[in-house]
N, C-alpha and C positions, 0 to 999 in steps of 0.2 A: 158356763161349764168350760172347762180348759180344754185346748185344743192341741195336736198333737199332728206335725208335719212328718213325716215319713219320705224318702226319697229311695226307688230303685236304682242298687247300685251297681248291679251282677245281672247278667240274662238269664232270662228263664230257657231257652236252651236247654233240654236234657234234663231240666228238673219232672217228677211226675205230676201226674194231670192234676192229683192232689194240689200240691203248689200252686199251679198254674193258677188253678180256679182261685185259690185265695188272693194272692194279686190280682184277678180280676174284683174280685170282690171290693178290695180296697181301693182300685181304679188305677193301679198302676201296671199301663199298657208297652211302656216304652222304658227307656235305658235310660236313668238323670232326670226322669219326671219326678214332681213332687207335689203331693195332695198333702191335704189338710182335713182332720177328721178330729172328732170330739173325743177326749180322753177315758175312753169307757171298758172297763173290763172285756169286754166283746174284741174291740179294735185290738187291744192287746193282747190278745191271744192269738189275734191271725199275724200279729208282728212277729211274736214268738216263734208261729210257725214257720216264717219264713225269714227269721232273722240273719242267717248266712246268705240273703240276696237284697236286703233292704238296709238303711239306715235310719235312726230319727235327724231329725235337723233342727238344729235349734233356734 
């Protein structure tokens, strides 16, 4: 399966608890961290959600 790097690039700061939780969810805890996660409908949809504090990286 293809996999799909994502990097927080904005602080969660001020975003709501909604947000929050999905960064956790995706395991990004910190500012410039960057996880690696299977490219699956699911995952992409919590990117969406938080795509104004995330990036993918390639």
């Amino acid at each position: 399966m293809a996999k799909i790097k994502v990097k927080q690039t904005k602080s969660r700061i001020g975003s709501p608890k909604d947000q929050k939780r999905t960064l956790d969810a995706l395991g990004l805890r910190k500012m410039n961290k960057v996880v690696e996660h299977d490219d699956t409908p699911t995952i992409r949809g919590m990117i969406t959600k938080v795509q104004h504090l995330v990036t993918i990286v390639e």
